[in-house]
C-alpha positions as a Markdown table, in Angstrom:
| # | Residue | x | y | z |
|---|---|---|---|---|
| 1 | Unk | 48.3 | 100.1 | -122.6 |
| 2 | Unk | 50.0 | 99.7 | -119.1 |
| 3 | Unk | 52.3 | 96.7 | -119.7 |
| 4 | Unk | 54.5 | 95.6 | -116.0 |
| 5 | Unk | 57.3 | 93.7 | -116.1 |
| 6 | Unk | 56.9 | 89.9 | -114.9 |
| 7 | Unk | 59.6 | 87.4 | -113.8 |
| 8 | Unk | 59.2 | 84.3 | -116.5 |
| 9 | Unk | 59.2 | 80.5 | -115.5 |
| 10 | Unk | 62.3 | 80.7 | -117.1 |
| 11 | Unk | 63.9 | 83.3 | -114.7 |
| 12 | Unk | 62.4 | 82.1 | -111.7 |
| 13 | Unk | 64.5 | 80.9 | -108.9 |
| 14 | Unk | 64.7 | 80.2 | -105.2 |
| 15 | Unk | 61.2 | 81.2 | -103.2 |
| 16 | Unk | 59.6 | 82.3 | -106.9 |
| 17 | Unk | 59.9 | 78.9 | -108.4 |
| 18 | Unk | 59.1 | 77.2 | -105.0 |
| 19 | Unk | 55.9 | 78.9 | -105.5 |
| 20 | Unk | 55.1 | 78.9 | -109.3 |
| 21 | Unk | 55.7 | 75.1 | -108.9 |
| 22 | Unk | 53.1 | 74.8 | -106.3 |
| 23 | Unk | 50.7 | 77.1 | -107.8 |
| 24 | Unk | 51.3 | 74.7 | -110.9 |
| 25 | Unk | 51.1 | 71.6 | -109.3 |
| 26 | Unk | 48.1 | 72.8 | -106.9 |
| 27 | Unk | 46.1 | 74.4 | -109.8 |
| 28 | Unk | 47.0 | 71.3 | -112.4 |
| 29 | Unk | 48.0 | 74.0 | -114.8 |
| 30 | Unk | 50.5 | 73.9 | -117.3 |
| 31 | Unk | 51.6 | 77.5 | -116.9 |
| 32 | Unk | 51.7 | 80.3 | -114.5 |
| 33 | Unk | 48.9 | 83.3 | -114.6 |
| 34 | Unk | 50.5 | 86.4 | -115.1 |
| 35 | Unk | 49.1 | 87.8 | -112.0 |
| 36 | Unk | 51.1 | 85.7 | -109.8 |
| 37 | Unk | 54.3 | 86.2 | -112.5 |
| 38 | Unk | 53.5 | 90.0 | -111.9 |
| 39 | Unk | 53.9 | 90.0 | -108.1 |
| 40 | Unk | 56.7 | 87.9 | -108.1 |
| 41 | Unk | 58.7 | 91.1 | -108.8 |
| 42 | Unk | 58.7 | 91.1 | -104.7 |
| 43 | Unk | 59.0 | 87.5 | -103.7 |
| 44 | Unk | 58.1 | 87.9 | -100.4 |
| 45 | Unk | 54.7 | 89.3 | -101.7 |
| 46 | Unk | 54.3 | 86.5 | -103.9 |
| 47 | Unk | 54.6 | 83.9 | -101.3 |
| 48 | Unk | 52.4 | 86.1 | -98.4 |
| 49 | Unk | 49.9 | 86.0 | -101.3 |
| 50 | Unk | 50.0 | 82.4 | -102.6 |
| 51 | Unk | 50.2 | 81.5 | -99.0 |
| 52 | Unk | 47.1 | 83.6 | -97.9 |
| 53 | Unk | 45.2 | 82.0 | -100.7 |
| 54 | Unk | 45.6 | 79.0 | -99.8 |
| 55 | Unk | 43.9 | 80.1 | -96.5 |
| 56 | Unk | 41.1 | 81.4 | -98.1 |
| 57 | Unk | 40.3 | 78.8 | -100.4 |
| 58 | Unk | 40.9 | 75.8 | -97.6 |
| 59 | Unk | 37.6 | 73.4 | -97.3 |
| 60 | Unk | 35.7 | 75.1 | -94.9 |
| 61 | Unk | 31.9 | 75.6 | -94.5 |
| 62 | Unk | 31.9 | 76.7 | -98.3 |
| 63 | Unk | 33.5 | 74.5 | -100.9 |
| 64 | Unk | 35.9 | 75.5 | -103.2 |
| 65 | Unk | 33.9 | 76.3 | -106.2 |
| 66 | Unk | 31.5 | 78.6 | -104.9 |
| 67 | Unk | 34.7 | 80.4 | -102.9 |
| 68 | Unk | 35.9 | 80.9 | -106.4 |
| 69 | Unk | 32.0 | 81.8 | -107.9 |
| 70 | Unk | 32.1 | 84.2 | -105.0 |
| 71 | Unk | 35.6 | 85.5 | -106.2 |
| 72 | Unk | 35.0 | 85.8 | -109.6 |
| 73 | Unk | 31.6 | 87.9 | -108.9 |
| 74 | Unk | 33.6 | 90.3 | -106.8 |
| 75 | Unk | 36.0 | 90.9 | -109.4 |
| 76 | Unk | 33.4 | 91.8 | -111.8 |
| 77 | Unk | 31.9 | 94.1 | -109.9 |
């Protein structure tokens, strides 16, 4: 099994924590994903990405939870 090396909570600092503490505050979850602990190898990926998500998922002519029905049903397939 393929296992990538992630940058903790912990370890976080400067733009990575900015953005784990919004994607924690935004989300109401306790912890990071390790998707977004994954990318934050580069940092300036990780806030392009957090910040183009929160593009995508902005209210708009779909709400949010069928953005994120859509989302998951891409990823399955």
């Amino acid at each position: 099994m393929l296992r990538l090396p992630t940058v903790s909570e912990q370890e976080a600092t400067g733009t990575v924590k900015a953005v784990y503490d919004e994607i924690k505050a935004s989300r109401g979850l306790a912890e990071v994903p390790n998707f977004w602990k994954a990318i934050a190898l580069n940092p300036a990926y990780l806030e392009a990405t957090w910040n183009a998500l929160k593009v995508v998922m902005a209210p708009g002519k779909l709400d949010r939870a069928t953005k994120e029905v859509i989302a998951v049903a891409v990823s399955a397939s």
